[in-house]
C-alpha positions in Angstrom: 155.4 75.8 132.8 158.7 77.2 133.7 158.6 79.3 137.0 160.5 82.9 136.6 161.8 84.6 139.3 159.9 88.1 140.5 160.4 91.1 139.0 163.2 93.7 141.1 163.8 96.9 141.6 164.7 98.0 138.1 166.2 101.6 139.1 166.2 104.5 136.9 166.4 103.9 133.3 169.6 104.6 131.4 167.7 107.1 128.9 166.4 109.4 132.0 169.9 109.3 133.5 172.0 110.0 130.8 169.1 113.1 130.1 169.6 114.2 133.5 173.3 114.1 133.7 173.2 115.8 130.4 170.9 118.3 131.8 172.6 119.0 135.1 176.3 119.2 132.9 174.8 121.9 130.7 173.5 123.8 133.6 176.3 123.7 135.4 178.7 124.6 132.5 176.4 127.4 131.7 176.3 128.6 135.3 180.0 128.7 135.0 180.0 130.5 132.0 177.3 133.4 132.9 179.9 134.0 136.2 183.1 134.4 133.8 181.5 136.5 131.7 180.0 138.9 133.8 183.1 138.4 135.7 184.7 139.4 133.1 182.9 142.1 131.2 183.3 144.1 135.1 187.1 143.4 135.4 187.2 145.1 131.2 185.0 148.2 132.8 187.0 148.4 135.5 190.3 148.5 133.9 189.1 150.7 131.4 188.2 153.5 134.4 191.4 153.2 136.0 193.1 153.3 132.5 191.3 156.3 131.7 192.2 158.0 135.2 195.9 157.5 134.9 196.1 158.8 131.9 194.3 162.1 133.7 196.5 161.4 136.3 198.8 162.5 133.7 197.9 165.6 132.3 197.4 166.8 135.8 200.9 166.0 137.0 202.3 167.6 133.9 200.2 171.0 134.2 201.4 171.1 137.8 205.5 170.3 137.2 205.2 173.8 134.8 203.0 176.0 137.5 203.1 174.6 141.0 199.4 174.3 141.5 196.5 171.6 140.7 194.7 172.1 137.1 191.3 171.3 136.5 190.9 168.0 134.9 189.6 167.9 131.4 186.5 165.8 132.3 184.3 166.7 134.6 183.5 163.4 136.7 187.3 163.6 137.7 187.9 165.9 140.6 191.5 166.9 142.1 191.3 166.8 146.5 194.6 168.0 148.1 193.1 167.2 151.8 191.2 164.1 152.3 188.7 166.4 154.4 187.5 167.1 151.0 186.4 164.0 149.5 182.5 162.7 150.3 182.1 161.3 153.9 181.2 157.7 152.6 185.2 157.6 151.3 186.7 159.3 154.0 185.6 156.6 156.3 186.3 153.6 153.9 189.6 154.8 153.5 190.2 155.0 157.6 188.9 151.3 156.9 191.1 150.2 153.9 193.7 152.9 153.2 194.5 151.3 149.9 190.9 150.9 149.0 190.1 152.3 145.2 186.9 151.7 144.4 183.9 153.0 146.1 180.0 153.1 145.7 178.4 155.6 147.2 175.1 156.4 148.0 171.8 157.4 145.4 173.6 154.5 143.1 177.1 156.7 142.7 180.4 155.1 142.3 183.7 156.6 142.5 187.9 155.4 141.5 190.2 157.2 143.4 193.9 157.3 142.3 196.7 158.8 144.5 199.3 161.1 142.5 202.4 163.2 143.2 203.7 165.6 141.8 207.6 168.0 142.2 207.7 171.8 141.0 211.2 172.6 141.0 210.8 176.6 139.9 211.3 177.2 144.1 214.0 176.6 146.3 214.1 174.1 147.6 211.6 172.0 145.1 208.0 171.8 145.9 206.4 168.3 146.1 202.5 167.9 146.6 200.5 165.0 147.1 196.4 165.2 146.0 194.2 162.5 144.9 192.4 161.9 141.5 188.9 161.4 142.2 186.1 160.3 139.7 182.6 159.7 139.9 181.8 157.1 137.2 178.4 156.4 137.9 177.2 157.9 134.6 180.1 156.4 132.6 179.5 152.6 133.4 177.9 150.6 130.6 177.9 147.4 132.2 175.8 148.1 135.4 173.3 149.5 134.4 172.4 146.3 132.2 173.8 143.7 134.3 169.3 142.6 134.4 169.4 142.7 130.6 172.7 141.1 130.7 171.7 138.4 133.1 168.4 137.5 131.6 170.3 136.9 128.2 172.6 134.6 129.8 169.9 132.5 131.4 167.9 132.6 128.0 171.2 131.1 126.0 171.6 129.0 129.2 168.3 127.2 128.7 168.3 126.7 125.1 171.7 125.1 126.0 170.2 122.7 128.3 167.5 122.0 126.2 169.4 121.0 122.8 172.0 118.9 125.0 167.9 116.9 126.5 167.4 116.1 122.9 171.0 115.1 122.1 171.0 112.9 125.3 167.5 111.4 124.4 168.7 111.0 120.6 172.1 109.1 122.3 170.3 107.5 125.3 167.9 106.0 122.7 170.5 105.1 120.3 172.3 103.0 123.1 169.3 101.8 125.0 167.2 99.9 122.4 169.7 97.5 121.9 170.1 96.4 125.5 166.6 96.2 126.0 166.2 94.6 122.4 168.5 91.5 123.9 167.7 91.7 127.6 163.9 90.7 125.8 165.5 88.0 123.6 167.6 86.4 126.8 164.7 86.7 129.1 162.6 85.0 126.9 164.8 81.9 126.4 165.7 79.1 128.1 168.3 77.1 129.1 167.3 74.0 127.1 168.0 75.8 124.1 170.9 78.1 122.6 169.9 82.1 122.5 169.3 83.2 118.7 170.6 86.6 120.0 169.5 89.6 116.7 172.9 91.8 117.1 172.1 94.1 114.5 170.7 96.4 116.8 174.2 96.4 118.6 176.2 96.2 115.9 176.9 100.1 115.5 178.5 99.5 119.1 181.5 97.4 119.4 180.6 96.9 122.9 177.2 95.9 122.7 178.3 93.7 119.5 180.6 92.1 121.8 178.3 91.8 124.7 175.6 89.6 122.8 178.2 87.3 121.2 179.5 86.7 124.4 175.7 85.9 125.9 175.0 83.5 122.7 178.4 81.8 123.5 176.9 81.2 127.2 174.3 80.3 125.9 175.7 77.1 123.9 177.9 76.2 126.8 174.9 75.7 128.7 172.6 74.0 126.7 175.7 71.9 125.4 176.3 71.4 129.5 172.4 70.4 129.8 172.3 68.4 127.2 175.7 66.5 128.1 174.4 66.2 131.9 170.7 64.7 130.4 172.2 62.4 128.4 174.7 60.8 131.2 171.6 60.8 133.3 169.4 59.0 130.9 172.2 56.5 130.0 172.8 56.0 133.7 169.3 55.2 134.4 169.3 52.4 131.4 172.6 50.7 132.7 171.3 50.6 135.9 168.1 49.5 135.7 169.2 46.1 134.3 171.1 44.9 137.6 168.0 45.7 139.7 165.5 44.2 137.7 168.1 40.8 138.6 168.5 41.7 141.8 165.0 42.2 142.1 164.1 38.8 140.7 166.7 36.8 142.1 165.7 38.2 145.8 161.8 37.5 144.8 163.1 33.6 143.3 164.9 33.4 147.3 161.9 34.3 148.8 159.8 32.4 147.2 161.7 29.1 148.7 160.1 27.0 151.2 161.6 26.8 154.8 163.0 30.0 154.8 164.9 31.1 158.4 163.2 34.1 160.0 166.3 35.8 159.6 167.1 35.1 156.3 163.4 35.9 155.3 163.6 39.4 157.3 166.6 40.1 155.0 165.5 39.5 152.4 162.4 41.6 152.7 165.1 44.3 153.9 166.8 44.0 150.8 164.1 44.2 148.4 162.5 47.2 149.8 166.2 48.8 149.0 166.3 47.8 145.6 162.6 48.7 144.8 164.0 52.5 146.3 166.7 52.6 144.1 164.8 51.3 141.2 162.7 53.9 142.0 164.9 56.6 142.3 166.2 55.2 138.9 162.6 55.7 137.3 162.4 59.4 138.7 165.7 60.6 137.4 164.6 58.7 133.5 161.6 60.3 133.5 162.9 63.6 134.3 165.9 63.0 131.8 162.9 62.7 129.0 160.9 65.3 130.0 163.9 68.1 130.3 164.9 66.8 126.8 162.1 69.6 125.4 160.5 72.4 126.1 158.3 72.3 129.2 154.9 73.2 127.8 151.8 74.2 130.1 149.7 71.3 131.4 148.1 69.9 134.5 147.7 66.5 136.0 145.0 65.3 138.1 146.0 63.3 141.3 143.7 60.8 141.7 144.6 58.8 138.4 148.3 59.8 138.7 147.9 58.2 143.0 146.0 55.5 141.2 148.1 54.4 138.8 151.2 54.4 141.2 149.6 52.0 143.9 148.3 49.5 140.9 151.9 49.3 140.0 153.4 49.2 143.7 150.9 46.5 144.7 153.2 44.3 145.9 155.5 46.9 148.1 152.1 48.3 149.7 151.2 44.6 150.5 155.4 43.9 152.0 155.0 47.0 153.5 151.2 46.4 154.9 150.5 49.9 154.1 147.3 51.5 155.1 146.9 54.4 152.7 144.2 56.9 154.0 143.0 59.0 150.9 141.0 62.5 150.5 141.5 63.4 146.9 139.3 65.2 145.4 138.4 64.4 141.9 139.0 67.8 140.5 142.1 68.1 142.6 145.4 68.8 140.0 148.9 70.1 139.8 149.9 72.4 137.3 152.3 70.2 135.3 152.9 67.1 133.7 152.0 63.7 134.4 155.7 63.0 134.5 156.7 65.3 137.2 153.5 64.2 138.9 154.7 60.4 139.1 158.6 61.7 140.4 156.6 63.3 143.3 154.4 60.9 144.2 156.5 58.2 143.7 159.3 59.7 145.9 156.9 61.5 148.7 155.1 58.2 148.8 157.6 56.6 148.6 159.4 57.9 151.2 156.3 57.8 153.4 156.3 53.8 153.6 159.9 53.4 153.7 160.7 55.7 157.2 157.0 55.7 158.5 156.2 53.1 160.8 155.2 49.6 159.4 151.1 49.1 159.1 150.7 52.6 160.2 148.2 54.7 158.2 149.5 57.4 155.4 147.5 60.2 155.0 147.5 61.9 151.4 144.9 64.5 151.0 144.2 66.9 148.0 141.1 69.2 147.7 141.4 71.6 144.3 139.1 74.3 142.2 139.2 72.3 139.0 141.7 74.9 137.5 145.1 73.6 139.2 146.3 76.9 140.7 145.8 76.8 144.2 145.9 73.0 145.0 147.8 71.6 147.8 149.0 67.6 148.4 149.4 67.0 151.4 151.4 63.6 152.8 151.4 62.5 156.1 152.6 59.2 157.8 153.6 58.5 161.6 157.3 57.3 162.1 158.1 55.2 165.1 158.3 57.1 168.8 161.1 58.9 169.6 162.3 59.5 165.8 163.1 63.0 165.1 163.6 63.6 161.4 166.3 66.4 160.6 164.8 68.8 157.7 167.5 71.2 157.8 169.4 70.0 154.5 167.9 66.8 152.2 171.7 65.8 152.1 171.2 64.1 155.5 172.2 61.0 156.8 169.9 58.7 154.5 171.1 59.1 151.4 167.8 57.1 150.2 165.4 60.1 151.8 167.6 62.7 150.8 168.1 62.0 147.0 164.5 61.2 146.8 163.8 64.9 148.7 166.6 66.3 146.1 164.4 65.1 142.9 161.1 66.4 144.5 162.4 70.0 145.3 164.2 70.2 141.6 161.1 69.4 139.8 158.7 71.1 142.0 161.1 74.6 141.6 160.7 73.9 137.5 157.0 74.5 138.3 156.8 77.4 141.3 156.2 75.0 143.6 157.8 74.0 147.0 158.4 71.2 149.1 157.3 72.0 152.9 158.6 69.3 155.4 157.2 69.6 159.0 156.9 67.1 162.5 155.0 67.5 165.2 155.4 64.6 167.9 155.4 61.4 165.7 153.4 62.5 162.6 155.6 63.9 159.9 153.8 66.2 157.1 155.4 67.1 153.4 153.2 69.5 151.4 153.5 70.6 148.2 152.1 73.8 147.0 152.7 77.1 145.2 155.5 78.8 146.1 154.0 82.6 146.7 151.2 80.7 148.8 153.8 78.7 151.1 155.4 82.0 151.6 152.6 83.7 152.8 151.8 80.5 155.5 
């Protein structure tokens, strides 16, 4: 079964943010707009009382051009002070603060506009100028002020309905644009690459952009399974072409060793060179079968070791015997890996394999295997010893021996189809490679 990668953090889902930036816009705008109003409906008050005491203003100058003295103003918040000792303490000293101050609030909630005016009599000799100011007390006649609760409380009420029509318009929207992503994010994460995406657009389709976002995944899509199926079949077609010239090289070196009178050297040689060819015929096998098997679908199965280890030495007999191999085995019957018998056979085959090939000749090889009988938490362990003073470099399988490495190459692809991982240790002269689950050989 194929192995997918663990969930991540998936951050905050595009329908809560777009209701919170919704949310937090209308607030913001309505914050705004509660401060302009009331703003404004002061600065309209405001102008209105200073309209309505120039126009006293007036009056006052008028009556006073014809008599020379100060009339009474015709309403009676508006006073007329000729000192400034006259007006209320509390505008005496704002003035000495701000002489051009002309509003003032005052204390038990009162609130004054003062307005400086001149005035000339010109009845005397020389003309008579006097200077006075206008003062009113407009505590009584403000309408805004004595609401500004009322006034506030209606804002916020308009304010939050606001906010709450523009949640369900940004959950109506959120939703609308949502469920299509999610809709294909489902349909991609369920497919794989061995076959196109049969991406449903009609979701997106009332968004040019999402339209356009799942014909371009279905166009990836091709391209890769096209790519896949392109790279199987060179592999497969590869492994056919080659695997006539080593089954003749394989023969022919068997026909030269079966002479009489060989040389030592010549016989040494040749047993070289048919250990090479049975690796590469080998390697050939591994990448076939795993041609065939990523042809489909990987379905879920297991494979028990024991028949799978079996069946490999019956057909290796004659390497073990070249390379007087001394396999050491502690299988357990029930003991099975989680995939097929294919993938099972590449692994064996190439950690075996690779065992007899760099381990020291007629030195034992340890496999071991001990499992539950349900697959999931079985480990195969391989170990041989390699001659003294070998040290084996694990830090890339592209090393040196191209043999070793391609063979490590084959069992890390196919182990990472299945969650599994390759593990490759040394300690002194005993090398170890185990292959287990991948969340278990991370918490080792």
């Amino acid at each position: 079964m194929m192995a997918r990668p663990r969930p991540r953090n998936r951050g905050v889902p595009l329908r809560r943010s777009l209701m919170l930036a919704f949310a937090v816009f209308t607030l913001v705008v309505s914050a705004m707009f509660g401060l302009l109003a009331m703003a404004f409906v002061y600065t309209v008050e405001d102008r209105f009382l200073e309209a309505m005491l120039r126009d006293e203003a007036k009056l006052l100058q008028a009556k006073y051009s014809e008599s020379g003295r100060w009339a009474v103003p015709q309403r009676a918040f508006v006073s007329v002070h000729e000192r400034v000792e006259t007006l209320p303490v509390e505008i005496r000293q704002a003035l000495i603060e701000a002489p051009n101050r002309r509003e003032f609030s005052g204390e038990a909630g009162r609130h004054y506009h003062l307005l400086a005016i001149r005035a000339q009599f010109d009845e005397v000799n020389p003309p008579q100028t006097s200077r006075a100011w206008l003062l009113a007390e407009v505590s009584g006649e403000l309408v805004v002020r004595p609401r500004r609760e009322k006034l506030l409380r209606w804002l916020a009420g308009w304010g939050l309905g606001a906010t709450l029509v523009s949640l369900a318009l940004a959950g109506w929207l959120a939703r609308r644009v949502s469920e299509p992503i999610a809709a294909l994010a489902k349909q991609i994460s369920n497919a794989t690459p061995e076959r196109p995406i049969a991406l449903d657009a009609s979701g997106a389709k009332r968004s040019a952009e999402l339209a356009a976002l799942a014909d371009a995944f279905s166009a990836l899509s091709e391209r890769t399974r096209a790519f896949i199926e392109r790279e199987q079949r060179f592999t497969r077609d590869a492994s056919h072409e080659l695997r006539t010239p080593l089954t003749v090289l394989g023969l022919t070196i068997e026909r030269l060793q079966a002479e009489p009178h060989l040389d030592t050297s010549v016989a040494n040689a040749l047993a070289s060179m048919r250990a090479s060819v049975h690796a590469m015929e080998q390697s050939v096998s591994s990448l076939l079968v795993l041609a065939r098997e990523n042809e489909g679908s990987l379905q879920p199965s297991t494979t028990l070791i024991l028949p799978a280890l079996e069946a490999w030495i019956v057909a290796n007999e004659n390497w073990l015997t070249l390379r007087s191999a001394d396999l050491q085995l502690d299988v357990d019957a029930n003991a099975m890996l989680p995939m097929s018998a294919a993938a099972v056979h590449v692994i064996l085959a190439n950690l075996v394999g690779n065992a007899l090939h760099h381990g020291k000749r007629g030195a034992p090889i340890w496999i071991r295997a001990n499992g539950d009988g349900l697959g999931q938490e079985c480990a195969l362990v391989i170990e041989n010893e390699t001659e003294p003073g070998t040290a084996m470099n694990f830090d890339s399988v592209n090393s040196a021996d191209a043999a070793r490495g391609f063979g490590l190459t084959i069992v890390r692809r196919t182990l990472e189809t299945y969650g599994y991982e390759l593990r490759l240790s040394q300690s002194g002269a005993r090398v170890s490679a185990e292959v287990a689950p991948r969340d278990r050989a991370s918490r080792s």
